[in-house]
C-alpha positions as CSV (number, residue, x, y, z in Angstrom):
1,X,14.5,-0.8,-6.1
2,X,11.5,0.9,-7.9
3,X,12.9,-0.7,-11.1
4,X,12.6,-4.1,-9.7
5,X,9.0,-3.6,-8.2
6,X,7.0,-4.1,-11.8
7,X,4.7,-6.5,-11.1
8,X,4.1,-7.5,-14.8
9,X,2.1,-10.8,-13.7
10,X,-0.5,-8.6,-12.4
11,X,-1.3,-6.5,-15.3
12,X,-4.3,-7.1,-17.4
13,X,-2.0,-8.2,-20.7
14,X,0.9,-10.5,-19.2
15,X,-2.3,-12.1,-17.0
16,X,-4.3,-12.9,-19.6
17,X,-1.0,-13.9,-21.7
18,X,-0.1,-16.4,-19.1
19,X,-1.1,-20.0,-18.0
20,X,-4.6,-19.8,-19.7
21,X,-6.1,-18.1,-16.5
22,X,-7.8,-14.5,-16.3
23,X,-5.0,-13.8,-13.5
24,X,-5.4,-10.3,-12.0
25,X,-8.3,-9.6,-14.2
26,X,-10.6,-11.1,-12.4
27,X,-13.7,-11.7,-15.0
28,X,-17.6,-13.0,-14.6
29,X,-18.6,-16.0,-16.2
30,X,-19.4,-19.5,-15.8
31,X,-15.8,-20.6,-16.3
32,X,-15.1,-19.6,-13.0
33,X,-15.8,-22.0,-10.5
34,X,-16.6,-21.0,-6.6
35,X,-13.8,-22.2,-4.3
36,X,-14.8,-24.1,-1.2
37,X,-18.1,-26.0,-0.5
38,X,-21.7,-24.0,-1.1
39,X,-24.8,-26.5,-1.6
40,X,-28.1,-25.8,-1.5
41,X,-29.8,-22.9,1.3
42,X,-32.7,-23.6,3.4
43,X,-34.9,-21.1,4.2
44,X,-38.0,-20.0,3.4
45,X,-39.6,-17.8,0.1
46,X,-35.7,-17.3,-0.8
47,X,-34.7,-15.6,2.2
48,X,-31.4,-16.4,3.8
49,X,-31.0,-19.0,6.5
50,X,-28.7,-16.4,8.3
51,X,-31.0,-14.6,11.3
52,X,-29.9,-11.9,13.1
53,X,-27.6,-12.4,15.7
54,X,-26.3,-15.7,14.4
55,X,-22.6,-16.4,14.3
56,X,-21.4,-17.0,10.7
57,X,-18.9,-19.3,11.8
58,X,-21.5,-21.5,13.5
59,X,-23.4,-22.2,10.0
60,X,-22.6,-25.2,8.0
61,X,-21.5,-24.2,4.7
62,X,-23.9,-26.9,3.1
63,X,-26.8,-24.6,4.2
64,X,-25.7,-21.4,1.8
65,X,-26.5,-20.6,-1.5
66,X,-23.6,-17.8,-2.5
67,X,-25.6,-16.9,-5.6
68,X,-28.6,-16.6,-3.5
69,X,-27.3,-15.0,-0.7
70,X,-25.4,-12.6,-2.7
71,X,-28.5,-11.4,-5.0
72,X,-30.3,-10.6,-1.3
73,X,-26.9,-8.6,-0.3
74,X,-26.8,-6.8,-3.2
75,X,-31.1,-6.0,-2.5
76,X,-30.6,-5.4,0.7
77,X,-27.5,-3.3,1.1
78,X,-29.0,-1.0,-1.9
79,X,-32.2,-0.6,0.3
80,X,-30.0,0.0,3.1
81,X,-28.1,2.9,2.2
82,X,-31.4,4.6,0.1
83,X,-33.1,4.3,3.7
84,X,-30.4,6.1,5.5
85,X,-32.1,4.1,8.8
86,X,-28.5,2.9,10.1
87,X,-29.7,0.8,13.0
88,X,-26.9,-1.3,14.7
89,X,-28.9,-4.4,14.5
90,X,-30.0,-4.1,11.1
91,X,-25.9,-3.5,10.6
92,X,-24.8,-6.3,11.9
93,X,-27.0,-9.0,10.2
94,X,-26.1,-7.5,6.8
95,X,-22.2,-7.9,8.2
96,X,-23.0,-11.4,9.3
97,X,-24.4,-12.2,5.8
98,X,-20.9,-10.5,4.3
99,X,-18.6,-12.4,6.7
100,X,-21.0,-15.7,5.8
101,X,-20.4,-15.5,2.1
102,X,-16.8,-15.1,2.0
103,X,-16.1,-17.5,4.9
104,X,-14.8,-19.9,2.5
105,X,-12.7,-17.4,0.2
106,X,-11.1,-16.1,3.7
107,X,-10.4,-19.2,4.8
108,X,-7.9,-19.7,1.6
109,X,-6.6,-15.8,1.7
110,X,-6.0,-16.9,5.3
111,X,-3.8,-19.9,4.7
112,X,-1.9,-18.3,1.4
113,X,-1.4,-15.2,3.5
114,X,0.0,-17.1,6.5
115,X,2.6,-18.9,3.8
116,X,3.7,-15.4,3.2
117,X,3.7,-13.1,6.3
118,X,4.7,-15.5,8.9
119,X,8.5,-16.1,8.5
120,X,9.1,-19.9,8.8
121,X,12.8,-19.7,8.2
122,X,16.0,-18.4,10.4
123,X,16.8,-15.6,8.7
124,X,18.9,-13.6,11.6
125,X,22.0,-13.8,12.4
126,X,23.3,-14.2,16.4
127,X,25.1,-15.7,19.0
128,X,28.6,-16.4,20.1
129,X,29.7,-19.7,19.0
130,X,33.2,-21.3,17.8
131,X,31.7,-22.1,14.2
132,X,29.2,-20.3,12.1
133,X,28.1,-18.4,9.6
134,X,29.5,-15.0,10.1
135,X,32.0,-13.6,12.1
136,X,30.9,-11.0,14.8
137,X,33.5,-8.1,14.1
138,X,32.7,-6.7,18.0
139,X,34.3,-9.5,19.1
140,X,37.4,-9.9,17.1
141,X,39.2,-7.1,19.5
142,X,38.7,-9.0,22.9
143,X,40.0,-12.2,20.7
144,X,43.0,-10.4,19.9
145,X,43.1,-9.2,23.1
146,X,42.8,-12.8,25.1
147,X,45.5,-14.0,22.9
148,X,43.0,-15.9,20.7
149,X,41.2,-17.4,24.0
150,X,37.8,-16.1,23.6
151,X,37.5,-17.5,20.3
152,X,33.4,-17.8,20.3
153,X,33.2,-15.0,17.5
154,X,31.1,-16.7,15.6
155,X,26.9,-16.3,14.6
156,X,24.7,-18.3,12.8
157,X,21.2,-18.2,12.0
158,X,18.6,-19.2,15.3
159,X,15.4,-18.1,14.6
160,X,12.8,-16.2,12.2
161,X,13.3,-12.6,12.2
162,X,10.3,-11.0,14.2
163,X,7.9,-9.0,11.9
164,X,5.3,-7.2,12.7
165,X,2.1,-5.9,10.0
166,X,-0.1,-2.8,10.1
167,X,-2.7,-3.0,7.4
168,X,-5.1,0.0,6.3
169,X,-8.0,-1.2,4.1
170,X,-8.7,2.6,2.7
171,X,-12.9,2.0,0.8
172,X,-13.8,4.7,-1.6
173,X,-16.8,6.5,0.1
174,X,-17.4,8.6,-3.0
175,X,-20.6,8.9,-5.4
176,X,-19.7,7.2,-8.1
177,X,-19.1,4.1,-5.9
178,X,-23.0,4.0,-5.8
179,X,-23.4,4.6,-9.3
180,X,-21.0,2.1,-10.8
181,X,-22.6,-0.7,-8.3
182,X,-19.5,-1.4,-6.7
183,X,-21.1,-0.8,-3.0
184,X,-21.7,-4.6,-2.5
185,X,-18.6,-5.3,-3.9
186,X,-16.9,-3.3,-1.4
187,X,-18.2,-4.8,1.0
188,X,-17.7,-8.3,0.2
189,X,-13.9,-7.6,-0.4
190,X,-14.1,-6.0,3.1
191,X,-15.4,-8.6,4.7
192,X,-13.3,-11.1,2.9
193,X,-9.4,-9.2,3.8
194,X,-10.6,-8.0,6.9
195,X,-11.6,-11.8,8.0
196,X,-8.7,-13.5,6.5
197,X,-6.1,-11.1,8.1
198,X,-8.2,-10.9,11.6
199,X,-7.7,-15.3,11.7
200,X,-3.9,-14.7,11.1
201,X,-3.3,-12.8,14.6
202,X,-0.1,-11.4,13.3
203,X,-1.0,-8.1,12.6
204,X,-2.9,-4.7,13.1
205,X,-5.9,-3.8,10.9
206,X,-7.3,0.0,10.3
207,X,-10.2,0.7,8.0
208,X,-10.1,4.6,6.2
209,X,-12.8,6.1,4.2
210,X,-11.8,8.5,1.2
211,X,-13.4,11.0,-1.2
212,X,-12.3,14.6,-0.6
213,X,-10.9,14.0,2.6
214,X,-9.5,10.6,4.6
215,X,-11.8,9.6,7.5
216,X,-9.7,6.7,9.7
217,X,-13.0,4.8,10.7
218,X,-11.1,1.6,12.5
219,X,-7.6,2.8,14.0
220,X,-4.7,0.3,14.2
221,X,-4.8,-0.2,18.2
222,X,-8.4,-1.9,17.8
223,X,-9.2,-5.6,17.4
224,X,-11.3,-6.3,14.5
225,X,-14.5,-7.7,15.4
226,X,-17.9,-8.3,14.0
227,X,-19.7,-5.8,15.7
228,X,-16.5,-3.5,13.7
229,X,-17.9,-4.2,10.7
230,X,-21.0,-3.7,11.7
231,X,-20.2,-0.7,12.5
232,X,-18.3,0.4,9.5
233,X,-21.4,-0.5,7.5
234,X,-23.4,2.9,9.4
235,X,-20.1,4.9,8.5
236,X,-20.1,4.4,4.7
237,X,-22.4,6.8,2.9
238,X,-21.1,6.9,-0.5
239,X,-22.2,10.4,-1.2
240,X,-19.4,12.1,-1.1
241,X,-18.6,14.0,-4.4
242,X,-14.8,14.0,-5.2
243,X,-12.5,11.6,-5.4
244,X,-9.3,12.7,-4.2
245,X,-6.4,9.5,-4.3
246,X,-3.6,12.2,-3.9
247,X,-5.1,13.6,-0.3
248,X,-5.8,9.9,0.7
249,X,-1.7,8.9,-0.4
250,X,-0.2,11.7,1.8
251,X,-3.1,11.0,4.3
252,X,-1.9,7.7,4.4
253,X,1.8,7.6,4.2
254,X,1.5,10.3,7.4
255,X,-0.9,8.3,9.3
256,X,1.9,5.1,8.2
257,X,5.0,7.2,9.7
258,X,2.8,8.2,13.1
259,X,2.1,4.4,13.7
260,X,5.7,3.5,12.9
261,X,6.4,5.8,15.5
262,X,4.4,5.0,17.9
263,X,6.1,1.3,17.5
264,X,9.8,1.9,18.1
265,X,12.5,-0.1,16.7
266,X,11.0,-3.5,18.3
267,X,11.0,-6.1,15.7
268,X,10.4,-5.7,11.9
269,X,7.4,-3.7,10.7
270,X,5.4,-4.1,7.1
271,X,3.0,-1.5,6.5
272,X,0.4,-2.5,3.3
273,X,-2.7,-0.6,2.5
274,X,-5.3,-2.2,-0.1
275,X,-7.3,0.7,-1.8
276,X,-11.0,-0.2,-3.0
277,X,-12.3,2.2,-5.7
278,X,-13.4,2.0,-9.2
279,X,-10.1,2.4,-10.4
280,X,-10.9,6.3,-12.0
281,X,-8.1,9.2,-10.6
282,X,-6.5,12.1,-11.9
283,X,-3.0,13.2,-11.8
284,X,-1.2,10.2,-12.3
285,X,2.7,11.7,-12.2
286,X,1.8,12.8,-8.7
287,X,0.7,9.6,-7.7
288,X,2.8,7.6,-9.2
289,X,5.3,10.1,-7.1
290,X,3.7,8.8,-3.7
291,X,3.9,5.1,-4.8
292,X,8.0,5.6,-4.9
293,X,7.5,7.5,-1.4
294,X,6.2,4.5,0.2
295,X,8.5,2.2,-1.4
296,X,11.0,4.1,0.0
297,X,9.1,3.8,3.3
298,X,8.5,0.2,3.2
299,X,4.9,0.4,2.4
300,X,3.0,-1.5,0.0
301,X,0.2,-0.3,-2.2
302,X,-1.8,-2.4,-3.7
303,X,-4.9,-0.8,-6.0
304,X,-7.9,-2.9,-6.2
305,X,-10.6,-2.0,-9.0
306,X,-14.3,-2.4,-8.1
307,X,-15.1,-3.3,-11.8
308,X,-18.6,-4.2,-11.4
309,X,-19.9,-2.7,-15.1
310,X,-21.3,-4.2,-17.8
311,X,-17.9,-5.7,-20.2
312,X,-18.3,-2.7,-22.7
313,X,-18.1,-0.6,-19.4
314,X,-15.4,-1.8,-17.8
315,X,-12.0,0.0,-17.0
316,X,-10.5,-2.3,-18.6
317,X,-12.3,-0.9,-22.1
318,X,-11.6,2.5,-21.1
319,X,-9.4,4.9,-23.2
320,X,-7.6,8.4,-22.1
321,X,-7.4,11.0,-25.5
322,X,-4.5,13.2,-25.7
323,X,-3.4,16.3,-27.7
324,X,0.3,16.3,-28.4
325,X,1.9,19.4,-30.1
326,X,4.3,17.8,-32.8
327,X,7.5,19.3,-34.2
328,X,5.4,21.0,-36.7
329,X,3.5,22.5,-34.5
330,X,0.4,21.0,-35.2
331,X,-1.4,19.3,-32.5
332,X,-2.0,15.6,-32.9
333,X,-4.5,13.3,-31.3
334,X,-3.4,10.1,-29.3
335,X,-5.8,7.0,-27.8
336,X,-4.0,4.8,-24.7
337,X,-5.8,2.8,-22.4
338,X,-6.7,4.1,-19.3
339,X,-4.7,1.1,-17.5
340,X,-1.7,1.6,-19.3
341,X,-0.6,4.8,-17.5
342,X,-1.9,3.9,-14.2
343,X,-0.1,5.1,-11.4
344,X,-0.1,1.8,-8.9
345,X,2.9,-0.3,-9.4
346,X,0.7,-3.3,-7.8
347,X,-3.2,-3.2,-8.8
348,X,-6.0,-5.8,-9.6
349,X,-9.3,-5.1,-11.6
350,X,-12.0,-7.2,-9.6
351,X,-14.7,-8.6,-11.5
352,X,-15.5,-11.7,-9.6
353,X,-14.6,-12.2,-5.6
354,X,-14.0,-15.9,-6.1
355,X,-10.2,-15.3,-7.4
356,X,-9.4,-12.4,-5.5
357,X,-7.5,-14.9,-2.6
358,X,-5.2,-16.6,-5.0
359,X,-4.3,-13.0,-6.8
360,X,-3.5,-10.6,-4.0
361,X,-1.6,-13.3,-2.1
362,X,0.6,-13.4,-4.9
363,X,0.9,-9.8,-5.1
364,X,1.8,-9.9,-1.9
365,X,4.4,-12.5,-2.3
366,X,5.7,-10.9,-4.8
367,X,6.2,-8.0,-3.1
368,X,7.7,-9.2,0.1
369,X,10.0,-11.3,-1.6
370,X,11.4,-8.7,-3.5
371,X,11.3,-6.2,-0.3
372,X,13.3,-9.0,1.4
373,X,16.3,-9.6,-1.0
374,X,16.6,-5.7,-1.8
């Protein structure tokens, strides 16, 4: 199965070789237009028109700026974390502000998403009936038996399978987070995935923190609610000094296999975790290792890049050097890009939020359609 899991479309080359799009490379520039509707804000000396304690979903969309808006986030949530003052209320009117920007963008991850995890066609088979599809071998011995009476040994396709989703949005809480300006970033994709999953009702969301150890910081038997992301904003430190993507893996995969367990055999379960770091991690063969475990396990990985450097600092620029000992025995230097050995069978680099809906639904797609025929 690993062999069929390449997701070529969402690699940096065979994106930007396709359909004149930047595909899963997501970059900044004026080409890229905002999706949904943000006219002009009003407020007053630049400030947002969002105050505290004010439902995002109950202001108009005409009112926001998202340049604006997004230029105070990225002000605000800096000044926020220097201050180390984690006040609930000064939480949750940053969240609000998150959850107000993306509103639009979820709104589309929702729908796409909805395409893809709810199942809209009768895919099992059962029933006894005269006709159908498929005979139903435990009753061809009473048919025999009845002397070819009891000849309903027939199924056929009723209803959608049931499925059933646990997803663990897993934030790098590390240092360098904090350094490469991917904080706000963060965030936003936070705020965006958590919103757009949260409107489907079809799942179960958990939030994990990760640098030298995994912290679970919203567990799977919680509804996710505003005052949750609130709340996750005071958790977040990034301080933390290591990055370690092989603990958070086996972390993961364990913490995966408990919550399977805790669900029985009822229905179908799909386990996906989105990871949001900058992208750097060591000991690829390992992890490339854990990827096949949870493929194995039926859980998705999907890697999403905080690329929020300047061009000439971006991961996708970034080279690995390499002493080889030839035949010789002379040792030789070699120059890959850092991308071209990465360990995540499914990844995105994230340079702009607005195409991040249309990209990790289809990694998704991809994914569960492939998952489905296997």
């Amino acid at each position: 199965m690993q062999d069929q899991l390449n997701a070529e479309p969402l690699t940096p080359d065979t994106a930007n070789a396709g359909a004149g799009t930047d595909g899963a490379v997501l970059r900044q520039g004026g080409r890229d237009e905002p999706t949904g509707r943000f006219p002009q804000q009003h407020g007053e000396q630049g400030q947002s028109s969002l105050a505290q304690g004010d439902d995002p979903e109950s202001i108009d969309a005409e009112e926001v700026d998202p340049d604006q808006l997004r230029q105070e986030l990225i002000q605000q949530t800096h000044q926020w974390q220097q201050s180390r003052l984690f006040d609930p209320a000064t939480a949750l009117a940053l969240w609000q502000k998150y959850e107000l920007l993306t509103h639009d963008l979820a709104l589309a991850l929702s729908e796409q998403l909805r395409l893809i995890l709810e199942p809209t066609l009768a895919t099992k088979l059962k029933g006894d009936y005269r006709t159908g599809k498929r005979l139903n071998m435990k009753k061809i011995i009473p048919y025999i038996a009845s002397q070819y009476k009891k000849d309903k040994i027939w199924m056929r396709r009723t209803k959608p399978s049931k499925r059933q989703y646990q997803i663990l949005i897993s934030v790098d809480d590390s240092k360098s987070m904090a350094e490469s300006r991917s904080v706000e970033l963060a965030f936003e994709t936070l705020a965006l995935v958590s919103k757009a999953l949260s409107q489907l009702e079809s799942g179960d969301i958990a939030v994990s923190s990760f640098g030298q150890t995994m912290r679970v910081l919203h567990p799977f038997d919680q509804t996710f609610t505003m005052e949750s992301g609130a709340q996750l904003m005071s958790d977040f430190t990034f301080q933390q000094t290591k990055t370690d993507v092989v603990a958070l893996l086996q972390d993961s995969l364990e913490l995966f296999g408990q919550a399977r367990g805790q669900m029985g055999s009822s229905g179908d379960l799909w386990q996906l975790q989105l990871i949001l770091s900058d992208g750097i991690c060591e000991n690829h063969e390992r992890l490339s290792a854990l990827v096949r475990t949870g493929m194995d396990q039926r859980v998705m990985m999907v890697f999403i890049v905080m690329d929020s450097k300047p061009d000439h600092q971006s991961i996708l620029q970034l080279n690995n050097v390499q002493y080889t000992t030839g035949a010789d025995g002379k040792l030789s230097l070699t120059m890959n890009r850092y991308l071209d050995s990465f360990p995540f069978t499914y990844y995105l680099v994230l340079r702009d939020i607005k195409a991040l809906p249309l990209v990790l639904s289809d990694a998704l797609r991809q994914y569960f359609s492939l998952v489905a025929d296997s």
